[in-house]
N, CA, C and O of each residue as an XYZ file, in Angstrom:
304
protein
N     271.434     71.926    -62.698
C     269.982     71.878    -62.743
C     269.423     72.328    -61.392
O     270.100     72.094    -60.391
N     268.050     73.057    -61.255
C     267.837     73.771    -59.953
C     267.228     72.468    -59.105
O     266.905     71.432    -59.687
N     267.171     72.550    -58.418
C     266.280     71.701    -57.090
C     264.867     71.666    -57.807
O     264.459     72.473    -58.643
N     264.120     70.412    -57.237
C     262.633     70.489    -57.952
C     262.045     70.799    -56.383
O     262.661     70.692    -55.323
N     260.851     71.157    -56.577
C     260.047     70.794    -55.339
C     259.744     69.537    -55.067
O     259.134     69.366    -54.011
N     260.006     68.548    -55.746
C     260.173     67.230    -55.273
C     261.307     66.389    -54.059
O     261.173     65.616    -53.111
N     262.512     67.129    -54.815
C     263.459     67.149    -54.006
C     264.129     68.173    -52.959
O     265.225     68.251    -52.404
N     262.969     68.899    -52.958
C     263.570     70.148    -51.357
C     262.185     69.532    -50.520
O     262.102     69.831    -49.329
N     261.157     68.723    -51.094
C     260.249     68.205    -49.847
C     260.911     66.974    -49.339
O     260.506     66.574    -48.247
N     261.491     66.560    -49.699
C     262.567     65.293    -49.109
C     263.951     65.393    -48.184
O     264.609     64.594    -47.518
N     264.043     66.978    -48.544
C     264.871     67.298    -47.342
C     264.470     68.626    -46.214
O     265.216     69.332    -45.535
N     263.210     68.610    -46.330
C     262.572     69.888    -45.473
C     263.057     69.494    -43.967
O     263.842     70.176    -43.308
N     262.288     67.935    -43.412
C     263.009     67.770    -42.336
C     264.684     67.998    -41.971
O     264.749     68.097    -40.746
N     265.686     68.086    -42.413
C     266.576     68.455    -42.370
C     267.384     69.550    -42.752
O     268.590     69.746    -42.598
N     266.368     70.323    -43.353
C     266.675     71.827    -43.310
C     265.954     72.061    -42.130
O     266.474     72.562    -41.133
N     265.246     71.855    -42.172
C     264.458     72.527    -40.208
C     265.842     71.854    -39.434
O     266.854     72.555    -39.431
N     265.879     70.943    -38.992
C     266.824     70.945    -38.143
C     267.951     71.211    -38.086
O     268.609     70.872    -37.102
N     268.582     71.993    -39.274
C     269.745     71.839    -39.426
C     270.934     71.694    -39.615
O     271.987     72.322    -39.506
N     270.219     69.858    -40.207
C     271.403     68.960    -40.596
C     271.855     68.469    -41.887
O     272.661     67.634    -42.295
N     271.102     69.231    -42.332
C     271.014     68.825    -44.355
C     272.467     69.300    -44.531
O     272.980     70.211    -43.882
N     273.074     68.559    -45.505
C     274.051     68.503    -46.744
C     274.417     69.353    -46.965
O     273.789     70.188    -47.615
N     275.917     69.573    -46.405
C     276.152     71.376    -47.221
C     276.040     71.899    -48.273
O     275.749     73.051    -48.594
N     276.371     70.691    -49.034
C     276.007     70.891    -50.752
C     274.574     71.100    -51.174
O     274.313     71.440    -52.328
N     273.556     70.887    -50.182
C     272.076     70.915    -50.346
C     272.073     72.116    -50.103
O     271.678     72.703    -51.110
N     272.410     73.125    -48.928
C     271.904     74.186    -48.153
C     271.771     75.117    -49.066
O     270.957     75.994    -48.776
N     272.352     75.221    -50.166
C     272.717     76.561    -51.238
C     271.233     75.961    -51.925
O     270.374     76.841    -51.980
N     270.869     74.834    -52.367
C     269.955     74.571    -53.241
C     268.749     74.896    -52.911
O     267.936     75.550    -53.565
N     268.613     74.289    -51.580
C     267.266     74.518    -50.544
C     267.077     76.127    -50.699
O     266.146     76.518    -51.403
N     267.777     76.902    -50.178
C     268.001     78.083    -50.081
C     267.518     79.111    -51.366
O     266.588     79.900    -51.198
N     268.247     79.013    -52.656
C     268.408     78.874    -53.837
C     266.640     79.014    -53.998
O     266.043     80.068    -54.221
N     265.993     77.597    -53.812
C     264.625     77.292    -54.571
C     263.723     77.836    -53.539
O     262.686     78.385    -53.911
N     264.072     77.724    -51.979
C     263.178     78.660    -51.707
C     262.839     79.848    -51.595
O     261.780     80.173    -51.059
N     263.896     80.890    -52.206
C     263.803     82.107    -52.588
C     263.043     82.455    -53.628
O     262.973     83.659    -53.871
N     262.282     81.483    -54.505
C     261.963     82.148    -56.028
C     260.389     80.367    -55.791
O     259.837     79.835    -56.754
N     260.254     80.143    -54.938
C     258.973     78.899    -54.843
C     257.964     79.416    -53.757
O     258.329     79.203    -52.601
N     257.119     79.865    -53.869
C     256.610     80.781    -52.210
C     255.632     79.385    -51.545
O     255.495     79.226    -50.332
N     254.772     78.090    -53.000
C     254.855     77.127    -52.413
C     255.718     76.281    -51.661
O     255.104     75.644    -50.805
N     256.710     76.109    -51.695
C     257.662     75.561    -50.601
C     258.033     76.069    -49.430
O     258.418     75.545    -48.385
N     257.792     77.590    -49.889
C     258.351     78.265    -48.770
C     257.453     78.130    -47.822
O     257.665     78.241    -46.614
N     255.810     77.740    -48.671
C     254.710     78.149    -47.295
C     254.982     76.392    -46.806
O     254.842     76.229    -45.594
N     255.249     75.447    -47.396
C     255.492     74.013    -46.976
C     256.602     74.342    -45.347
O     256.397     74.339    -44.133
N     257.535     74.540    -46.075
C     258.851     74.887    -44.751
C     257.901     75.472    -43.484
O     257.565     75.002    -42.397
N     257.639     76.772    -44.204
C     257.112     77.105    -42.742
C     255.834     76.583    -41.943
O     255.877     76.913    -40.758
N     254.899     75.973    -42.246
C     254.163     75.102    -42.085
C     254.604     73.684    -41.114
O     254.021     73.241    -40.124
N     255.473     73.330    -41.594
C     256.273     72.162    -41.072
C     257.264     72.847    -40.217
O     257.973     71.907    -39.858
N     257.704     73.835    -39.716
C     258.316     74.558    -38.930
C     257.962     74.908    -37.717
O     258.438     74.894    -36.582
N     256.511     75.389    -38.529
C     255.088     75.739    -37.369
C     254.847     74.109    -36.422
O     255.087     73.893    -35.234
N     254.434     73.402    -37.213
C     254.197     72.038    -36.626
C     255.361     71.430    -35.563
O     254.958     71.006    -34.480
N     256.536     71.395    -35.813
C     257.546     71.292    -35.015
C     257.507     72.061    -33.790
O     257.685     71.334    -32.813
N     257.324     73.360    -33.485
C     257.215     73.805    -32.809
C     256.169     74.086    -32.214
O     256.461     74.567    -31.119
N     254.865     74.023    -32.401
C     253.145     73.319    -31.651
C     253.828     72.005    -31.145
O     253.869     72.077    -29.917
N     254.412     70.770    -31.609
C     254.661     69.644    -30.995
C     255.657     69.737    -30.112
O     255.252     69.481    -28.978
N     256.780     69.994    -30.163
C     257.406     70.805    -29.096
C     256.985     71.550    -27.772
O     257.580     71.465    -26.697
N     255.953     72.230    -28.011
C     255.249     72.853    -26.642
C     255.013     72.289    -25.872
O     254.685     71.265    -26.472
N     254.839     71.995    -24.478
C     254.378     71.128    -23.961
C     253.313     71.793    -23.597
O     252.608     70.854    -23.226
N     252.626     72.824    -23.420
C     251.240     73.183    -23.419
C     250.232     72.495    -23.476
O     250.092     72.162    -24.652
N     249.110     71.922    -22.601
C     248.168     71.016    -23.580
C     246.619     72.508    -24.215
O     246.466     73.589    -23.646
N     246.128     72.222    -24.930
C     244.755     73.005    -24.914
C     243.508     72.198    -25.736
O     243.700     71.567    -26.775
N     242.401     72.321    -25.173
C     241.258     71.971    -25.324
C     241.188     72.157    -26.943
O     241.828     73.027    -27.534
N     240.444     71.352    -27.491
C     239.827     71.250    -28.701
C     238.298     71.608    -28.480
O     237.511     71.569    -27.534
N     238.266     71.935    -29.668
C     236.491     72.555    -29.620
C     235.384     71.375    -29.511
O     235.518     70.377    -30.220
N     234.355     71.489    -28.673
C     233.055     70.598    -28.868
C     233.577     69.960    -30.092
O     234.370     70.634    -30.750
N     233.156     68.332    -30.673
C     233.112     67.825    -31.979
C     233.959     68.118    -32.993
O     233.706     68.054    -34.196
N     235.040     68.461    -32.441
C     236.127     68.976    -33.876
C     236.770     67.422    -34.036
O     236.984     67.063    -35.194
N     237.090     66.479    -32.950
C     237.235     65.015    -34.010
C     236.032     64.309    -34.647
O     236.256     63.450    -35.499
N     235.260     64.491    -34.433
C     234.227     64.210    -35.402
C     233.990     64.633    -36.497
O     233.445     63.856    -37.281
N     234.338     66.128    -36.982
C     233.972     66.783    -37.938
C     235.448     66.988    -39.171
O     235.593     67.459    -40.299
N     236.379     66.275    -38.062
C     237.593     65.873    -38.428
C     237.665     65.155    -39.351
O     238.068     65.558    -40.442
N     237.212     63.659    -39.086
C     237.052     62.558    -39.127
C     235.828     62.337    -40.429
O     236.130     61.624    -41.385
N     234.711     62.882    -40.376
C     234.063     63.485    -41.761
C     235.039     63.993    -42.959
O     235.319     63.576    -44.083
N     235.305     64.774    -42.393
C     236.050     65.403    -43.425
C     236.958     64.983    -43.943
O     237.188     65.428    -45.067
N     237.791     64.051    -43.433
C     239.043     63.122    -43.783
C     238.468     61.815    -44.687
O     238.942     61.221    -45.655
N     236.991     61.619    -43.769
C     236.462     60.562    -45.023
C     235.855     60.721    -46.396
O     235.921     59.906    -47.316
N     235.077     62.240    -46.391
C     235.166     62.496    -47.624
C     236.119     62.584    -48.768
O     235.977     62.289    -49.954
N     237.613     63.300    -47.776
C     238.485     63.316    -48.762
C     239.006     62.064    -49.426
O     239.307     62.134    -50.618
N     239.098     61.296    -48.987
C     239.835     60.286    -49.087
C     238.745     59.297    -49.349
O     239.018     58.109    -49.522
């Protein structure tokens, strides 16, 4: 049975790093060749790893936690 996207988002952290399951790596691999949602998940979370990683700091715009913070309360 193929990998769901349920179960390659449960091992994304460990395909980024790595350390995932050899028996996983073919699957991961496998589903993200033919899922371009997952694929944009991976790289997304790839991206993020490596922004947190930087040690760079940079300014945020005038009111962007505020408008943040709106917006997070609407959603939710």
């Amino acid at each position: 049975m193929a990998m769901t996207c349920r179960e390659l988002w449960q091992e994304v952290s460990n395909y980024i790093e790595g350390t995932i399951a050899p028996d996983l790596l073919g699957e991961v691999e496998a589903h993200l060749a033919y899922c371009r949602f997952c694929s944009a998940v991976v790289d997304g979370v790839r991206n993020v790893v490596v922004l947190v990683a930087d040690e760079r700091v940079f300014e945020l715009p005038i009111g962007f936690g505020e408008r943040l913070k709106k917006r997070l309360e609407n959603e939710f």
